[in-house]
VEXTOR-87265 format. One record per residue (C-alpha): residue in three letters; residue number from 1; x, y, z; chain. Coordinates in steps of 0.001 Angstrom, whole numbers, plus 500000, padded with zeros to 6 digits. Example, Ala and Ser with C-alpha at 12.3 -4.5 7.8 and 13.67 -1.06 7.14 Angstrom:
<atoms>
+-------+--------+--------+--------+--------+-------+
| setor | torvex |     xx |     yy |     zz | selum |
+-------+--------+--------+--------+--------+-------+
|   ALA |      1 | 512300 | 495500 | 507800 |     A |
|   SER |      2 | 513670 | 498940 | 507140 |     A |
+-------+--------+--------+--------+--------+-------+
</atoms>
This chain:
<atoms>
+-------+--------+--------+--------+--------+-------+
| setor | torvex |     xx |     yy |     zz | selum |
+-------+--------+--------+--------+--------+-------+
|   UNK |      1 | 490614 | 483936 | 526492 |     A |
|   UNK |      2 | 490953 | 483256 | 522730 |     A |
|   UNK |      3 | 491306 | 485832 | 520468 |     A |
|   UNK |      4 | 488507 | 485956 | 517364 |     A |
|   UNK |      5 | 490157 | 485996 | 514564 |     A |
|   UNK |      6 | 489072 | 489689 | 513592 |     A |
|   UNK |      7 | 490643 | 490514 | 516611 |     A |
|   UNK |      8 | 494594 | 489252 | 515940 |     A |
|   UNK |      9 | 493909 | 490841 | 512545 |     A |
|   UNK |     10 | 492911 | 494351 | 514607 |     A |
|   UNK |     11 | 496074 | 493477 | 517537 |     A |
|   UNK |     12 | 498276 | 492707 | 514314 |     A |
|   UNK |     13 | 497303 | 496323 | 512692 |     A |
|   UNK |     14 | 497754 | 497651 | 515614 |     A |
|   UNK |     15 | 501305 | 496399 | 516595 |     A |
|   UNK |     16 | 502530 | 497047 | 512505 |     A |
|   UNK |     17 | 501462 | 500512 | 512214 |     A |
|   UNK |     18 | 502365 | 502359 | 515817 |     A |
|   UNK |     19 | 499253 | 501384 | 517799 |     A |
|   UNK |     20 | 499704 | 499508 | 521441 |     A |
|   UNK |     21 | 499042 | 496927 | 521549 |     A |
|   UNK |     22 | 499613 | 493886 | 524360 |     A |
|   UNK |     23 | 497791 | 491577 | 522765 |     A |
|   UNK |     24 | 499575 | 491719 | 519476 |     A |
|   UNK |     25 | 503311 | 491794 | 521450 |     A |
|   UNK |     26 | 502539 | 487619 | 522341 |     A |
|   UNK |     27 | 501544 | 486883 | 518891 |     A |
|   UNK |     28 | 504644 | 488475 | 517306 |     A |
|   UNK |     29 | 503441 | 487949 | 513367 |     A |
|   UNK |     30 | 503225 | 490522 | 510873 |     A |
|   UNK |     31 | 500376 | 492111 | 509685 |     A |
|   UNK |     32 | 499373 | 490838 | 505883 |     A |
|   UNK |     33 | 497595 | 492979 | 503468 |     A |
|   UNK |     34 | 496804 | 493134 | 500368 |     A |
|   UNK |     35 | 499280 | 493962 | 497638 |     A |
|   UNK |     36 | 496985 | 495772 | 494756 |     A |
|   UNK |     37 | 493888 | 494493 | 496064 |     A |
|   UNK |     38 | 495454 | 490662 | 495882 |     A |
|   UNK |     39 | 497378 | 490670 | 492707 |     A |
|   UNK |     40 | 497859 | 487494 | 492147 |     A |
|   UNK |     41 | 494445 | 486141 | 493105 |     A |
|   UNK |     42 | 491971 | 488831 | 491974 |     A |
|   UNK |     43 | 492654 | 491012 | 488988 |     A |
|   UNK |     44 | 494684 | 493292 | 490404 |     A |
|   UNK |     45 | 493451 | 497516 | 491430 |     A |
|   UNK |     46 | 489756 | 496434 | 490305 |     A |
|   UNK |     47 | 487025 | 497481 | 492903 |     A |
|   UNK |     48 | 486621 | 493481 | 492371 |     A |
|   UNK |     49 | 489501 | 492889 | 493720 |     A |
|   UNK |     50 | 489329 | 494996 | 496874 |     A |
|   UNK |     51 | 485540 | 493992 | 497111 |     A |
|   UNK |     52 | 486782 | 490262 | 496894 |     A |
|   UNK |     53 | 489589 | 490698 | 499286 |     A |
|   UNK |     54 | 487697 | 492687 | 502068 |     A |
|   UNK |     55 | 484772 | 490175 | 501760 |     A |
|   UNK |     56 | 487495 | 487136 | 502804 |     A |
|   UNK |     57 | 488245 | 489090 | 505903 |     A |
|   UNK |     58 | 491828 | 491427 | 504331 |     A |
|   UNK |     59 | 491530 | 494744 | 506512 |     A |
|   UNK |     60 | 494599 | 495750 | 504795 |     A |
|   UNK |     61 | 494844 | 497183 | 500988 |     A |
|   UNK |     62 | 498017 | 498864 | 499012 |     A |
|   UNK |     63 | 497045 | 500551 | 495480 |     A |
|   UNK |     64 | 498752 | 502738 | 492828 |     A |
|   UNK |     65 | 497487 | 506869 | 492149 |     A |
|   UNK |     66 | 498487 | 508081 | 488993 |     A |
|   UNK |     67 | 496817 | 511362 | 487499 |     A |
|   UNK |     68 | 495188 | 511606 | 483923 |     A |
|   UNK |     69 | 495828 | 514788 | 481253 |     A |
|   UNK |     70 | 493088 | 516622 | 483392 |     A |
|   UNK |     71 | 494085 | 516059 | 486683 |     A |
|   UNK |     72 | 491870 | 512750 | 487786 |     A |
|   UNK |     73 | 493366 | 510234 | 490290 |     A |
|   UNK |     74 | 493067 | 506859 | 488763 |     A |
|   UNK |     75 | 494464 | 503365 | 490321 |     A |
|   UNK |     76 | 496789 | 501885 | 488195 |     A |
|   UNK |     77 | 500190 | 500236 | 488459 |     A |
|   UNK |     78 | 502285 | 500044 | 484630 |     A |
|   UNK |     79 | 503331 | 503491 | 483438 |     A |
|   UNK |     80 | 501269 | 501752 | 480269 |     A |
|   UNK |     81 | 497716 | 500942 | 480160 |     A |
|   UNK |     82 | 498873 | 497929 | 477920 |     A |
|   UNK |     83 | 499617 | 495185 | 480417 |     A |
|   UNK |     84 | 496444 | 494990 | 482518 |     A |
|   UNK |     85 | 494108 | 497530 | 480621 |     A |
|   UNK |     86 | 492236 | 497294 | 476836 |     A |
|   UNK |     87 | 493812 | 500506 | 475882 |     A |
|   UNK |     88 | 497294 | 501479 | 474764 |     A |
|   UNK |     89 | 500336 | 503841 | 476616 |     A |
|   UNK |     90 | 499893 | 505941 | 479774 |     A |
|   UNK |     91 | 497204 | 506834 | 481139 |     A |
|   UNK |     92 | 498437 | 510234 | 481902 |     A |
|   UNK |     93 | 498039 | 510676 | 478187 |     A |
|   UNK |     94 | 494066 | 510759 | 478243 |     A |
|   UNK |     95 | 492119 | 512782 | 479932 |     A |
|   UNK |     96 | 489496 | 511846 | 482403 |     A |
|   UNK |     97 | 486610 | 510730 | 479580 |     A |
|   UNK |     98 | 488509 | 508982 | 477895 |     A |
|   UNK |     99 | 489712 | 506937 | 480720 |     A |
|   UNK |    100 | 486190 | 506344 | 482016 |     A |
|   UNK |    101 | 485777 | 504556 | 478915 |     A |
|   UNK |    102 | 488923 | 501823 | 479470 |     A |
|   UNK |    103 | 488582 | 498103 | 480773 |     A |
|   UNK |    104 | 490233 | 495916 | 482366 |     A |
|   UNK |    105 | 491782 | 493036 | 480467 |     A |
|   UNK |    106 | 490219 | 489798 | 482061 |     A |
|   UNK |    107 | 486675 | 490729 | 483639 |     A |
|   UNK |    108 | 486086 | 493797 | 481499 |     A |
|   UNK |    109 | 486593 | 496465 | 485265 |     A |
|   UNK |    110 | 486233 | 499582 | 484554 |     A |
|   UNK |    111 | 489284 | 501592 | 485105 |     A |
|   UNK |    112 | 488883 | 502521 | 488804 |     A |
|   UNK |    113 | 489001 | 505788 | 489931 |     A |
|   UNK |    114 | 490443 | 506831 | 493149 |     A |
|   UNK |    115 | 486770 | 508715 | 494109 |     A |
|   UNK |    116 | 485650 | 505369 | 493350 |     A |
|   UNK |    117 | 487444 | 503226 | 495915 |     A |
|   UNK |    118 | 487245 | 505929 | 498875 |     A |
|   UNK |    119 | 483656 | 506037 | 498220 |     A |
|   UNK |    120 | 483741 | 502206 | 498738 |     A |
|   UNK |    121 | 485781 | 502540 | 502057 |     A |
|   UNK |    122 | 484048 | 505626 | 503684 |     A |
|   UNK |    123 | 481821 | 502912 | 505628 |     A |
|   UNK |    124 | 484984 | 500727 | 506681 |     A |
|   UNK |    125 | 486156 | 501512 | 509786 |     A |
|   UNK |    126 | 490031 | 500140 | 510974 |     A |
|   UNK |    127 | 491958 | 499781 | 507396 |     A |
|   UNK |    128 | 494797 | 500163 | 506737 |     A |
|   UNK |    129 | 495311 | 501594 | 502988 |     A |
|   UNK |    130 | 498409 | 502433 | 501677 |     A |
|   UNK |    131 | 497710 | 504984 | 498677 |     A |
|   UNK |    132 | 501506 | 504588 | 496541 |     A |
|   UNK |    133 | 502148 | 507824 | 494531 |     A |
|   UNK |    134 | 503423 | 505993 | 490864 |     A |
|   UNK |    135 | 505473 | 509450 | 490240 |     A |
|   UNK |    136 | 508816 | 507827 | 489533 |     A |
|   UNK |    137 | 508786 | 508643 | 486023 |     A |
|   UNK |    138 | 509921 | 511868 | 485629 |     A |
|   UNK |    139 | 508637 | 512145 | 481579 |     A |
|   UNK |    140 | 505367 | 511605 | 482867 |     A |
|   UNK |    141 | 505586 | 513380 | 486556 |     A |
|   UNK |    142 | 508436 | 516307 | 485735 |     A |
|   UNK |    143 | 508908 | 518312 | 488803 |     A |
|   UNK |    144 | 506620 | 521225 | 487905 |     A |
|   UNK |    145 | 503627 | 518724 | 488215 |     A |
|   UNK |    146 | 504737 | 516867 | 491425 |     A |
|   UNK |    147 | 503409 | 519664 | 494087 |     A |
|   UNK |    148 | 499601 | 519469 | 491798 |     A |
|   UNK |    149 | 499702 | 515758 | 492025 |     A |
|   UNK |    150 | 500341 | 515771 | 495774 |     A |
|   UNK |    151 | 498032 | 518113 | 496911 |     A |
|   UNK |    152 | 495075 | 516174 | 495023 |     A |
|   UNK |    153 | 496087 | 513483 | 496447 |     A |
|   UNK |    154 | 496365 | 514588 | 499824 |     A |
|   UNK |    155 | 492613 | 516424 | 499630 |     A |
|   UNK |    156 | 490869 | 513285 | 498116 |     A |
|   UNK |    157 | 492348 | 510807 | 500414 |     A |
|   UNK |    158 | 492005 | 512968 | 504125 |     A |
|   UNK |    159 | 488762 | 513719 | 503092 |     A |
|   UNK |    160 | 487297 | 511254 | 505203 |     A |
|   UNK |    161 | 489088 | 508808 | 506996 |     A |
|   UNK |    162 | 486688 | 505767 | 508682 |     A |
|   UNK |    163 | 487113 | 505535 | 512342 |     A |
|   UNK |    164 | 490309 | 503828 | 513542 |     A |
|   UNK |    165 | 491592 | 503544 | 509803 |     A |
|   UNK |    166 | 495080 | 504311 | 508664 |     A |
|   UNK |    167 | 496049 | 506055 | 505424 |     A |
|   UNK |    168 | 499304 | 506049 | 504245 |     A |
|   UNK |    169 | 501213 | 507707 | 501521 |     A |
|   UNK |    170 | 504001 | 505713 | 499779 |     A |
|   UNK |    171 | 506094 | 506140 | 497495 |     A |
|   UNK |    172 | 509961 | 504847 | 495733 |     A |
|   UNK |    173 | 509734 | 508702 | 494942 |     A |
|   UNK |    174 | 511093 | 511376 | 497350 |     A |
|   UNK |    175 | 509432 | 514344 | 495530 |     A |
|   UNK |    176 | 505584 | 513420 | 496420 |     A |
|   UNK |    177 | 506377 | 512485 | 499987 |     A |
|   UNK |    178 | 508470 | 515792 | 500596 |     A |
|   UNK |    179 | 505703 | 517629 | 499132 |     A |
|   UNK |    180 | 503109 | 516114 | 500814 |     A |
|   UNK |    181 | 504995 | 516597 | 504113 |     A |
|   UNK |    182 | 504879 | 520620 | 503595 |     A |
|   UNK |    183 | 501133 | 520219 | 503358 |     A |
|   UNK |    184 | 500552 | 517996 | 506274 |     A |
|   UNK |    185 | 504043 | 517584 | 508243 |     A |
|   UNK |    186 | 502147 | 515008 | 510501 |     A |
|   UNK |    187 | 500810 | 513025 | 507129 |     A |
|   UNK |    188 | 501992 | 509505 | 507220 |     A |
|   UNK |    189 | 504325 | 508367 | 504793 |     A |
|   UNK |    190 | 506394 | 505748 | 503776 |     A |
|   UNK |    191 | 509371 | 505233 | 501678 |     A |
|   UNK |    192 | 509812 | 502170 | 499649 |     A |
|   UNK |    193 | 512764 | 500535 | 498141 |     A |
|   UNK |    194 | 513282 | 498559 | 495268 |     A |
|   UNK |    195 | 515992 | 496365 | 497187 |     A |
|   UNK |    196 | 517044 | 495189 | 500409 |     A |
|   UNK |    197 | 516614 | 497263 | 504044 |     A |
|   UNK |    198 | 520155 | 499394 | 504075 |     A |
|   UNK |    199 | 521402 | 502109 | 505918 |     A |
|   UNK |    200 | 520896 | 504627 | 503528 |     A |
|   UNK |    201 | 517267 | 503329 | 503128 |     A |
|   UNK |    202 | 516916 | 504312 | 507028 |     A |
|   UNK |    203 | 518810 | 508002 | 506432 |     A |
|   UNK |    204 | 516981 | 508596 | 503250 |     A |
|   UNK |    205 | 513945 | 508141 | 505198 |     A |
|   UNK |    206 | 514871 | 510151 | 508424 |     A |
|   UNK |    207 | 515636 | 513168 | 506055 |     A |
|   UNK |    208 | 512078 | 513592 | 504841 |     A |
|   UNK |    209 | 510529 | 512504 | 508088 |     A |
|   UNK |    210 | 509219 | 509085 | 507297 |     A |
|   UNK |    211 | 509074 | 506897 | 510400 |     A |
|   UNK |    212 | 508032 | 503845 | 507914 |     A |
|   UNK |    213 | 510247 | 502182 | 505261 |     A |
|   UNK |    214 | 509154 | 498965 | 502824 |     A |
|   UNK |    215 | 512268 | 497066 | 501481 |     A |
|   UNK |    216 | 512515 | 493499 | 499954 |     A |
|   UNK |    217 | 512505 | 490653 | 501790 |     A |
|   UNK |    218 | 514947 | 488911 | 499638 |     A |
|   UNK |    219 | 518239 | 490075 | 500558 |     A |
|   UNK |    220 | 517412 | 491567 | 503249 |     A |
|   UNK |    221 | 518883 | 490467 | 506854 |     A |
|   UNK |    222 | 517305 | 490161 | 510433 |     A |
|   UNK |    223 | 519888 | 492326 | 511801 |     A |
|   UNK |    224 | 518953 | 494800 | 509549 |     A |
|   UNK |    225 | 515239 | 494744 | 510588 |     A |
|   UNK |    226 | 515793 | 494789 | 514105 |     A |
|   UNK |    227 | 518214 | 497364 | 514073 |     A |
|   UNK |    228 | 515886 | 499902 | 511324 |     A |
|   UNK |    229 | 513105 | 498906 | 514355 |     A |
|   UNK |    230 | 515574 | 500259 | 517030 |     A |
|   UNK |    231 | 515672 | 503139 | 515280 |     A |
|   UNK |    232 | 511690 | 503669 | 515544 |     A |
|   UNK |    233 | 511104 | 502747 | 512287 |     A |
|   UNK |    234 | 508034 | 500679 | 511455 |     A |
|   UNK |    235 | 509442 | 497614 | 509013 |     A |
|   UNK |    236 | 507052 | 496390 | 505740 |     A |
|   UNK |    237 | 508822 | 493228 | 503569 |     A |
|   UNK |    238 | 507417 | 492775 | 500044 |     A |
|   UNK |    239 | 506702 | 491287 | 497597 |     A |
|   UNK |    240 | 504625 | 488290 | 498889 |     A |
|   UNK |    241 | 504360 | 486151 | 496163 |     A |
|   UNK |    242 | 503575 | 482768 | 498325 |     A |
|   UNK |    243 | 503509 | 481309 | 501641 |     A |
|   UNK |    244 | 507087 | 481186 | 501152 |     A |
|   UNK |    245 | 507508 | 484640 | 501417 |     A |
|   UNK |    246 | 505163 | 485252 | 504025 |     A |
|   UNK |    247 | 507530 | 482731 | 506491 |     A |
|   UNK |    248 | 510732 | 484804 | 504782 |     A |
|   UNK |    249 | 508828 | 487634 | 506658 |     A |
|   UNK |    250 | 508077 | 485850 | 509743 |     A |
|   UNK |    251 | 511510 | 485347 | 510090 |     A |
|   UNK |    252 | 513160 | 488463 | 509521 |     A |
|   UNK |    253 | 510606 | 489867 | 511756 |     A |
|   UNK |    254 | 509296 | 492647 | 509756 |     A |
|   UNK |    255 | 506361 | 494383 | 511197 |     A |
|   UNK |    256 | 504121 | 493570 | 508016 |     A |
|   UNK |    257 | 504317 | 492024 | 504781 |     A |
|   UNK |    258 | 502494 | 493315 | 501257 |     A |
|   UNK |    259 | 501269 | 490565 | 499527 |     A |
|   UNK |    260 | 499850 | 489033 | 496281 |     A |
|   UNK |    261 | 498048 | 486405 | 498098 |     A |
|   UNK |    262 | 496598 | 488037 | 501035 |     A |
|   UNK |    263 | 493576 | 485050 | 501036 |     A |
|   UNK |    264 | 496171 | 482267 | 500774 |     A |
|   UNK |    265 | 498182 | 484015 | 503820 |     A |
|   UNK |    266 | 494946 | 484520 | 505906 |     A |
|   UNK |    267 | 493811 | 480869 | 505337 |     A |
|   UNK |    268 | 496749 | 479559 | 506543 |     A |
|   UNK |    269 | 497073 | 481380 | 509444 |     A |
|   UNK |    270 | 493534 | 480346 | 510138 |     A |
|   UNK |    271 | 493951 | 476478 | 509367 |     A |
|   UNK |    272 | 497210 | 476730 | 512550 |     A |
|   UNK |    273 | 494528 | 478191 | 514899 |     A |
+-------+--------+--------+--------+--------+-------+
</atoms>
């Protein structure tokens, strides 16, 4: 029998994030999803973007949770608003009002809150959402906030999950995934690096109990992905900028790849069908 396309997308999820899944073990490809809503083909964490992306058939999103002066999750990358946003330095600077009020550069978005997008996903059933913690600056997330930010985080996000979905924290920052892991030790987390798959990317992550890890593709080795999935560790390559590094994924065998172009990935692998 051959598989609907929805359903390799469902076997994929189900292989890359701990689910059985016999189907997915003969297809042996990665699951794709989509790196800030598709960064480099929608305007990146807009509700457009995830709109856009979910609309061409993506059942797989990664965003960015930073906190404004009074405490509101919003979705942004930059530690500055002044990349991708009219409006000038962090937004951790403003407080919740004031951040209502900022657009996005190219189609005028409005900032998105995090309330915003869950509110868009409560009817989605079988995503998988990575929600990445942007706490890595410690001027703007000193340790006395960290525990705060987490537990928001935490509350907003569980609130409701959609039936067969997967939420995942992430982080390149221990401090929010340790603190989220004294909340909820059976939250699932993931701990990204800003380099190649190493052993001390595997023990960093076995010390705060994170049975996923996202490294670089480039530089990183086959060996090293089979062995970290020896090891029970569920793999993720980034960044995905083309198709090139969707096949740099395919061959190091990673169990899923964040991407830019989540649309250009999913039409190929629907033109070889």
């Amino acid at each position: 029998m051959k598989l609907s396309y929805h359903a390799v997308l469902i076997a994929g999820a189900c292989m890359a994030f701990g689910l059985h899944s016999n189907a997915f073990a003969e297809e042996k490809k990665p699951f794709h999803f989509a790196h800030r809503g598709g960064a480099h083909e929608f305007e990146e964490n807009t509700l457009f973007a995830f709109k856009s992306s979910y609309d061409k058939g993506l059942r797989g999103f990664e965003l960015d949770v930073r906190m404004t002066k009074d405490g509101a999750l919003v979705i942004l990358h930059d530690d500055s608003l002044d990349r991708t946003h009219n409006g000038t330095g962090p937004v951790e600077q403003l407080n919740s009002d004031a951040a209502a009020k900022i657009t996005s550069k190219k189609q005028h978005e409005p900032l998105l809150f995090l309330d915003q997008l869950l509110e868009y996903l409560k009817d989605k059933p079988g995503m998988y959402v990575e929600f990445e913690m942007k706490t890595s600056n410690k001027t703007l997330y000193p340790d006395a906030v960290i525990d705060d930010y987490a537990a928001k985080v935490y509350r907003k996000v569980t609130a409701h999950v959609p039936a067969g979905s997967s939420y995942v924290f992430t982080s390149f920052d221990q401090r929010p995934l340790i603190a989220l892991k004294k909340i909820d030790p059976k939250a699932d987390i993931m701990l990204i690096k800003g380099g190649p798959l190493t052993p001390e990317l595997m023990e960093s992550a076995k010390a705060i109990g994170s049975k996923r890890i996202a490294a670089k593709m480039e530089g990183t080795t086959r060996l090293a992905v089979k062995e970290a999935q020896k090891q029970g560790f569920i793999v993720t390559g980034w960044p995905g900028r083309d198709l090139n590094d969707y096949f740099l994924g395919l061959g190091l065998g990673v169990d899923a790849i964040c991407t830019d172009v989540p649309v250009m990935v999913q039409e190929y692998i629907e033109s070889k069908k």
